[in-house]
C-alpha positions in Angstrom: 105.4 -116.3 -17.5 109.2 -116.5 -17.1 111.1 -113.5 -15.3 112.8 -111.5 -18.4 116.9 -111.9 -19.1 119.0 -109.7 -17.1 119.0 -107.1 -20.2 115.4 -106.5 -20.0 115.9 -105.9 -16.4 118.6 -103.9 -16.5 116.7 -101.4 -19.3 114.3 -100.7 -16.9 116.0 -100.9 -13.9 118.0 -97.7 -15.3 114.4 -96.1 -16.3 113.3 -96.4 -13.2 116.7 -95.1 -11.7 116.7 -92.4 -13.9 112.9 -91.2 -12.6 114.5 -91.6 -9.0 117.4 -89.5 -9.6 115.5 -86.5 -11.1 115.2 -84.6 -7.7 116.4 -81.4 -8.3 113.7 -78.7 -7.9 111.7 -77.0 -10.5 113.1 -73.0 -10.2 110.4 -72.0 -7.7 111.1 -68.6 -5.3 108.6 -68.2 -2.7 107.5 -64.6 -3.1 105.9 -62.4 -0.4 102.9 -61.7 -2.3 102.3 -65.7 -2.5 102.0 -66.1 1.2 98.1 -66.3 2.4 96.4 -66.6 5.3 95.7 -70.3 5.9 93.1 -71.8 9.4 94.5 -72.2 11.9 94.0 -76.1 11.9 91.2 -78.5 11.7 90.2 -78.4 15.4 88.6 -75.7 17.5 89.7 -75.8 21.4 88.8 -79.0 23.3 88.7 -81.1 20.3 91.4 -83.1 18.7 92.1 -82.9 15.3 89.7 -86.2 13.8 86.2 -84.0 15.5 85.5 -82.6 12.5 85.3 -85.5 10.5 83.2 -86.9 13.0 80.4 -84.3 11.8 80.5 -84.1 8.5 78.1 -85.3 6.2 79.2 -87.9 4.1 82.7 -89.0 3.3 85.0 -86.1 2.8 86.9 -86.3 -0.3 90.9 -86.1 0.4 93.0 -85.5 -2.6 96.5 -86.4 -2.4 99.4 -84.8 -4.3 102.8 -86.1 -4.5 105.6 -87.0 -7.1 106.8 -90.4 -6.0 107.8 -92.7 -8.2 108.1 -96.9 -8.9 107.6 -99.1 -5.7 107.4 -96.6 -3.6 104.3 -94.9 -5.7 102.5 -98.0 -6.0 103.3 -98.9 -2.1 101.1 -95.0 -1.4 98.5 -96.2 -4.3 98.2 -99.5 -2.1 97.5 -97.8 1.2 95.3 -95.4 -0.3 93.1 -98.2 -1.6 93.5 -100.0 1.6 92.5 -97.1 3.8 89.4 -96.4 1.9 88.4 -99.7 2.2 88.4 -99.9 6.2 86.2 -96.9 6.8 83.2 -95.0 4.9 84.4 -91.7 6.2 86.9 -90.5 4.0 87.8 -91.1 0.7 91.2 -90.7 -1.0 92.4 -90.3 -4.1 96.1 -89.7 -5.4 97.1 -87.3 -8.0 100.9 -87.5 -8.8 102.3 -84.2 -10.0 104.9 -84.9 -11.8 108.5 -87.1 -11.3 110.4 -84.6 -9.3 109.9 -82.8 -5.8 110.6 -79.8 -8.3 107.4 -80.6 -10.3 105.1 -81.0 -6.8 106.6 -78.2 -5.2 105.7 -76.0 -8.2 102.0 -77.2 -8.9 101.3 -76.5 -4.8 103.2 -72.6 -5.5 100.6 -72.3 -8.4 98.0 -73.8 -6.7 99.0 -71.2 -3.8 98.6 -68.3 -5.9 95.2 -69.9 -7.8 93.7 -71.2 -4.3 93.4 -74.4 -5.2 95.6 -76.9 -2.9 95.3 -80.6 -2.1 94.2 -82.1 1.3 97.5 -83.7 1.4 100.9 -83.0 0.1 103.9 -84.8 -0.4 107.4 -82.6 -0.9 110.4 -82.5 0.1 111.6 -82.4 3.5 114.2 -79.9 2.0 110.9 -77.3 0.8 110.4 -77.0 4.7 111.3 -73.2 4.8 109.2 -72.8 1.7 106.6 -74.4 2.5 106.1 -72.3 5.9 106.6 -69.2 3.9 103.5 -69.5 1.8 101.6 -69.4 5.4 99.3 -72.4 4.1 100.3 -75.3 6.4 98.8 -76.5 9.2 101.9 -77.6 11.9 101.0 -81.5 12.7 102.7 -80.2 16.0 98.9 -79.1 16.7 97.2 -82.5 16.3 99.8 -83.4 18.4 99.1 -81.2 21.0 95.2 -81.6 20.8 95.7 -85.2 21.4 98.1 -84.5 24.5 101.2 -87.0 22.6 104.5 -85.9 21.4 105.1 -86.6 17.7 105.7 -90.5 17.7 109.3 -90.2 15.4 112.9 -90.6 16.1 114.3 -87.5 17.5 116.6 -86.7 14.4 112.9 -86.8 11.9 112.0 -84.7 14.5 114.5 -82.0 14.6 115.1 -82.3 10.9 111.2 -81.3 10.5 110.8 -78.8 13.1 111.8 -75.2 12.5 112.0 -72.3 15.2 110.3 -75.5 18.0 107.3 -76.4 15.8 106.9 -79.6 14.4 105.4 -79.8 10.5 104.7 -83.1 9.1 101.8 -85.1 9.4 103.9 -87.8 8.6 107.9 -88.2 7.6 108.9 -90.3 4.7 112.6 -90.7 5.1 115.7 -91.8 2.8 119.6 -91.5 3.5 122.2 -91.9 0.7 124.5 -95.2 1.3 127.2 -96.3 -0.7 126.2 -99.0 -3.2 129.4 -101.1 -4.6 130.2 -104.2 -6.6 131.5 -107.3 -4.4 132.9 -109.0 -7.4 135.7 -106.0 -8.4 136.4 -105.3 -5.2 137.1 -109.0 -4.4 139.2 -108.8 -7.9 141.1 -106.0 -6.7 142.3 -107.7 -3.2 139.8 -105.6 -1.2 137.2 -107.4 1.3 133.8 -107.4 -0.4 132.0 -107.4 3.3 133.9 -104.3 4.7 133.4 -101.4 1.9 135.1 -98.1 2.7 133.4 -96.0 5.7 135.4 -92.3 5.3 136.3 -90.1 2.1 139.9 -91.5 3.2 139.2 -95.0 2.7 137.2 -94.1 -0.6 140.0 -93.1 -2.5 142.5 -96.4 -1.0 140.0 -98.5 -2.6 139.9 -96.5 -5.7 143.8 -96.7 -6.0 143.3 -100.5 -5.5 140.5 -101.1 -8.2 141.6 -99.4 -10.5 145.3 -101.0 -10.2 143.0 -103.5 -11.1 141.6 -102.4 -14.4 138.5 -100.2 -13.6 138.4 -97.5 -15.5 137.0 -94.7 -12.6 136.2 -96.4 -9.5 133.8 -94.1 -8.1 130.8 -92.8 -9.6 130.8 -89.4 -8.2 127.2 -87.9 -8.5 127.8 -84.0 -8.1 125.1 -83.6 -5.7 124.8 -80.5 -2.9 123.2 -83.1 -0.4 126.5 -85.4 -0.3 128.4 -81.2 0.7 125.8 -81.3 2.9 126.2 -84.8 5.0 130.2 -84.5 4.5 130.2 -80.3 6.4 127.1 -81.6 8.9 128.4 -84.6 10.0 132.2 -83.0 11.9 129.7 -80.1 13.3 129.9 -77.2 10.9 127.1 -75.4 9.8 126.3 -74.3 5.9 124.2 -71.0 6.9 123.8 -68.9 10.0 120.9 -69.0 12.7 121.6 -72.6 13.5 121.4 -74.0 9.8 118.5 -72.3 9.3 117.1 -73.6 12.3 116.8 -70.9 15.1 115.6 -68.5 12.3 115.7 -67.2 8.9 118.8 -68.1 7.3 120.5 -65.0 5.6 123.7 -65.4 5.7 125.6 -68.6 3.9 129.0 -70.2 6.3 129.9 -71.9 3.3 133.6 -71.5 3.5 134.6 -73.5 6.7 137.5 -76.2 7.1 135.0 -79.3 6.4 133.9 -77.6 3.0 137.6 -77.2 1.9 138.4 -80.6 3.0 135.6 -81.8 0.8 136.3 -80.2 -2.5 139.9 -81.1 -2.2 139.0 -84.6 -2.3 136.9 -83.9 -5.1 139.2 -82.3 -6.6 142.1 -85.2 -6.1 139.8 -88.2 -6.9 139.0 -86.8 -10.3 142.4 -85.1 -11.5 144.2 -88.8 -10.2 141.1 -90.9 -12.2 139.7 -92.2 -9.7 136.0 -90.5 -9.9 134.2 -89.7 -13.1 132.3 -86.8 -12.2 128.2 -86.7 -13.3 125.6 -84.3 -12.8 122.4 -84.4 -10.7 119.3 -85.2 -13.0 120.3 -87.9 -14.9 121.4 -92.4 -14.6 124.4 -92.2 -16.0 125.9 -92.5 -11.9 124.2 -96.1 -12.1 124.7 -97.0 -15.8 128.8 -96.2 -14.9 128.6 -99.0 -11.9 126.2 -101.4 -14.4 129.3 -101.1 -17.2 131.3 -101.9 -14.5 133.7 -99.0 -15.7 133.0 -97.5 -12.3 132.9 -99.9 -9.0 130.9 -97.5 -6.7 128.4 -95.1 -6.1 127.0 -93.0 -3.5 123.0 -92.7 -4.1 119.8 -92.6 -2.4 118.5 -95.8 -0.1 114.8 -95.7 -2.1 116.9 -97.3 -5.0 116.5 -100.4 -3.0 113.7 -101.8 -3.4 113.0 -101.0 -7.2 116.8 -102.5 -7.9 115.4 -106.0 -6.3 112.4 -105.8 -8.4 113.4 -105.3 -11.4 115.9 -107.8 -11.0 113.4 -110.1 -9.9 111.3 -109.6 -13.1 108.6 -107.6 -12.2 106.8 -104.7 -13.0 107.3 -101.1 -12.3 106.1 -97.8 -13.0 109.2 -96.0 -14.5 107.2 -92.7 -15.8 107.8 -93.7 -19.3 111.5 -93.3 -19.1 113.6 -95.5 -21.3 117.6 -96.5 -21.3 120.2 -98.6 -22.9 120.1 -102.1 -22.9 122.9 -103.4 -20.6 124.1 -106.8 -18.9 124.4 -107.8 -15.1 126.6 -110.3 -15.7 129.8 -109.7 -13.3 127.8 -107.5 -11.2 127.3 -108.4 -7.6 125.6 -105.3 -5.6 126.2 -104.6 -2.2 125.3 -101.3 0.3 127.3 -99.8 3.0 127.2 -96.7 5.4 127.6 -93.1 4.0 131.5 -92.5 3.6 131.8 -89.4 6.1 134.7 -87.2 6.5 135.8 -88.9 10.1 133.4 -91.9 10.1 131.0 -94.0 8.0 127.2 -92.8 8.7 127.7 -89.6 9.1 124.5 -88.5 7.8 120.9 -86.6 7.9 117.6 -86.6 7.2 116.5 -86.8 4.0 113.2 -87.5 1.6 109.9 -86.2 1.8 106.9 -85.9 4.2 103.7 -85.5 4.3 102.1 -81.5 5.0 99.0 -81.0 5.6 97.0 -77.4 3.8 95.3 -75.2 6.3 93.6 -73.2 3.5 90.8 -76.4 3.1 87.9 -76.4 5.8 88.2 -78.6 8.7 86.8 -81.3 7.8 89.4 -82.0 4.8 92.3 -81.3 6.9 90.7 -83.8 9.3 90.4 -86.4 6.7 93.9 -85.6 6.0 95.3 -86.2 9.3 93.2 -89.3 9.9 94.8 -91.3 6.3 98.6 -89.8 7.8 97.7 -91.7 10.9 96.7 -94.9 9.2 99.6 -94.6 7.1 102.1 -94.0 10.5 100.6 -97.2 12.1 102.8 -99.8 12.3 101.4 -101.9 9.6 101.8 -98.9 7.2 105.1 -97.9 8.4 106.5 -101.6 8.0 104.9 -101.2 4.2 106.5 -98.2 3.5 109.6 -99.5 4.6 109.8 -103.0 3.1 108.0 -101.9 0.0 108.5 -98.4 -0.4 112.1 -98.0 0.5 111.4 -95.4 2.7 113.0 -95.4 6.2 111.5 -96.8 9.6 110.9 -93.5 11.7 108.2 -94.3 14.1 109.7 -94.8 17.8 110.3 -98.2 17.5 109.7 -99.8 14.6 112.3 -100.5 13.3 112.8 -103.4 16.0 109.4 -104.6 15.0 109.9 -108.7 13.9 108.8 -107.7 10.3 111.5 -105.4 10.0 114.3 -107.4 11.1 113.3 -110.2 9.3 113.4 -108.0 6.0 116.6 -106.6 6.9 117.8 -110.5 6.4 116.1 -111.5 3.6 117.5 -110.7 0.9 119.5 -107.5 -1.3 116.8 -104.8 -0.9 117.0 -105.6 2.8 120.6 -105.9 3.3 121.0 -102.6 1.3 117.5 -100.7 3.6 119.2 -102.3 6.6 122.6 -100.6 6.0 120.4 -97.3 5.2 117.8 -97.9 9.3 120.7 -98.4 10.9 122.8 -95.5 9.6 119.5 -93.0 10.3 119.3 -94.2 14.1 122.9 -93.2 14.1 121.9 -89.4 13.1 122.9 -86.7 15.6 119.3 -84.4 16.1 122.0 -81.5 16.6 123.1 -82.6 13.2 120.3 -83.0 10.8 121.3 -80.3 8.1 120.3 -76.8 7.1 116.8 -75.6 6.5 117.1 -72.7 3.8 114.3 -70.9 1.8 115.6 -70.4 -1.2 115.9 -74.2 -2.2 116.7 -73.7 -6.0 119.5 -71.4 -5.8 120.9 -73.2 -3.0 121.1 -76.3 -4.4 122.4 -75.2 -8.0 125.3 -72.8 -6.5 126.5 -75.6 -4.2 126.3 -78.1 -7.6 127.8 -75.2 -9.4 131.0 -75.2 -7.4 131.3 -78.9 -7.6 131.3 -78.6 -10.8 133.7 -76.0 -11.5 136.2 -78.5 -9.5 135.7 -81.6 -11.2 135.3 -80.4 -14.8 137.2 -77.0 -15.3 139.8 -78.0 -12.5 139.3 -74.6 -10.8 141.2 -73.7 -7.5 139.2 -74.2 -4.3 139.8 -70.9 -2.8 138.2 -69.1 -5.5 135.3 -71.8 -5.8 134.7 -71.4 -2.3 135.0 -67.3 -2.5 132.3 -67.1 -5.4 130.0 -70.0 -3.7 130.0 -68.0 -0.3 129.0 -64.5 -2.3 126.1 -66.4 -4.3 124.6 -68.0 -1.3 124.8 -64.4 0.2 123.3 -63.1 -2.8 120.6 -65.7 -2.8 119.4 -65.6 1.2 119.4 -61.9 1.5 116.9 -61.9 -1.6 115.0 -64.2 0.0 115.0 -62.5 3.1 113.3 -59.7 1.3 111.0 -61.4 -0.5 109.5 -62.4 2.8 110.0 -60.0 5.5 107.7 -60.2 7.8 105.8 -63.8 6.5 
């Protein structure tokens, strides 16, 4: 069968975009009386954490819950099947929750209050604080321990994971946002296609030069509170107290600091001058922009890659049943560079999801669980979920494995995951980003503000005034709702 036209691909190359882009979480708030008392882990003293499943009786049944989507669902599908058939002691199964981290986070907050949780969960690493408040996870930093190793990630996974010195995943999956751009209108508008810009500076020279060229908007601007988040992190300032949320509880928001003022007064330039066409979080209208070639570049998350180059190349992908226009690639000639930062390119964090691991199920299961994150951490796995999945190299070393490289030259998914390894070895462990509790709020106040600046035009003083009291507002009520979890 032939590979379908470029307007075929393109229809489901925004579907499956679309399910990508639908992050934002479902309006979860962890409340005090959800928090139970959870094991203490799978292993009693003197045994690691894979003796229980050593004497169980029959193969211990490991259900796995997660929300990932295209590739990178069928890449977890694959080494499910493929752990299950290289040992009769465990058997897993995958139940996806939904299309969003919102949609996992809130089946594991029901199943918290129902007591009935999966062996294995997939969220996002930006539920961390959550997660920890509902006092149902087993810290991996325990298996860890048991087995007398350190956690075998790159020091930034590892900091971005930890929270008050423990270490929480079984397992990191990690993404970074990159800038994707088209070659051929940059090349039309006198601009090098190979050196796209690296700072928010360089952003808007290119955007005066496209679209003296004819494009309508240049940039793509996706309203997202991550992108606030990279652009304040990566000069050194802080978005809440206690270390980002780091060294404790945070409760009070820093919000209004030089970096965050420098960043919505771009915002706030690019779109009153043309050069951004603002869009909200939650929907494909960021990538159909760049596909229409009205806009000439977007800043996006790296797990795009690999579903971009298979849908291009004709084949088949799970896009949750989402549908979109048809469109035409002609013209369009995709390309990935660093993160634009305020100072430099790359200056980024840790994003994604990991894998967590229940203490509320007997030992056994939460054996089972650690032993399929293990399998899936080798290097085989990790290379999989790298060249298949998208998701980021974050073992100690692997990304230097032959495999690796050798993707990385290969051809656009690896160009574009290349761009997105290198920039995450680049990521400060000092810098990796706040760790909040109330995820929901967070993330819509933060949105909020950029929105109030790109569509209503509003001043920055008073965006950053309000912002500041709502993030107040929002950790102190969290703070209350778990005093003393």
């Amino acid at each position: 069968m032939s590979a379908p036209g470029p307007r075929r691909a393109v229809l489901r190359l925004l579907a499956a975009l679309a399910v990508l882009a639908l992050v934002a979480p479902a309006c979860v708030r962890s409340e005090r009386s959800l928090a139970v008392q959870g094991q203490s882990g799978p292993q009693k003293e003197g045994e690691d954490c894979l003796t229980p499943l050593e004497k169980a009786d029959g193969p211990v049944e490991l259900e796995v819950w997660h929300a990932i989507n295209a590739v990178a669902k069928t890449t977890l599908e694959e080494l499910a099947d493929e752990f299950n058939a290289s040992q009769d002691d465990v058997r897993v199964t995958v139940r996806s929750q939904g299309v969003t981290y919102g949609e996992v986070l809130q089946a594991y907050i029901q199943g918290v209050a129902g007591g009935q949780l999966p062996g294995l969960l997939h969220a996002d690493v930006k539920d961390l604080q959550v997660l920890i408040d509902t006092r149902t996870l087993a810290p991996a930093q325990e298996c860890f321990d048991a087995e007398g190793i350190e956690p075998d990630v790159i020091p930034a996974a590892r900091a971005a994971l930890s929270s008050e010195g423990t270490y929480w995943p079984a397992l990191p999956t990690v993404s970074s946002n990159i800038l994707y751009y088209n070659q051929s209108q940059f090349a039309a508008a006198g601009l090098d296609p190979d050196d796209p810009p690296g700072t928010l500076a360089e952003v808007e020279e290119a955007a005066e030069a496209l679209k003296a060229s004819g494009v309508d908007k240049p940039l793509a601007l996706l309203l997202a509170n991550g992108f606030v988040e990279y652009w304040v992190g990566g000069v050194g300032e802080q978005m809440v107290n206690h270390g980002d949320g780091r060294d404790g509880l945070a409760t009070e928001a820093t919000f209004d600091n030089p970096a965050t003022r420098e960043v919505l007064e771009w915002v706030s330039r690019m779109v009153r001058r043309g050069l951004a066409q603002p869009h909200a979080v939650g929907g494909v209208d960021q990538f159909l922009s760049v596909a229409t070639e009205a806009s000439s570049m977007v800043i996006e998350t790296s797990t795009a890659a690999t579903t971009i180059e298979a849908f291009v190349g004709g084949q088949s992908v799970d896009t949750g049943g989402i549908d979109a226009p048809e469109l035409d690639l002609e013209g369009l000639t995709p390309a990935a560079g660093p993160f634009p930062g305020l100072e430099e390119p790359g200056q980024a964090q840790i994003g994604g999801g990991a894998f967590f691991i229940p203490s509320t199920n007997p030992p056994e299961v939460q054996a089972a669980a650690w032993a399929f994150s293990r399998f899936m951490a080798s290097e085989a796995g990790q290379v999989k979920w790298h060249t298949k999945g998208s998701y980021l190299p974050v073992g100690q070393g692997v990304a230097e494995l032959p495999a690796i490289r050798e993707f990385w030259s290969s051809g656009l998914a690896g160009q574009m995951l290349g761009v997105a390894s290198e920039q995450l070895a680049g990521v400060d462990p000092e810098r990796v980003g706040p760790v909040v509790g109330p995820t929901t709020d967070y993330a819509s106040i933060i949105e909020g503000a950029l929105s109030r600046i790109a569509y209503q035009g509003a001043s920055v003083d008073a965006v950053i005034a309000q912002a500041d009291r709502e993030l107040d507002a929002a950790l102190e009520r969290y703070a209350e709702d778990n005093a003393g979890g």
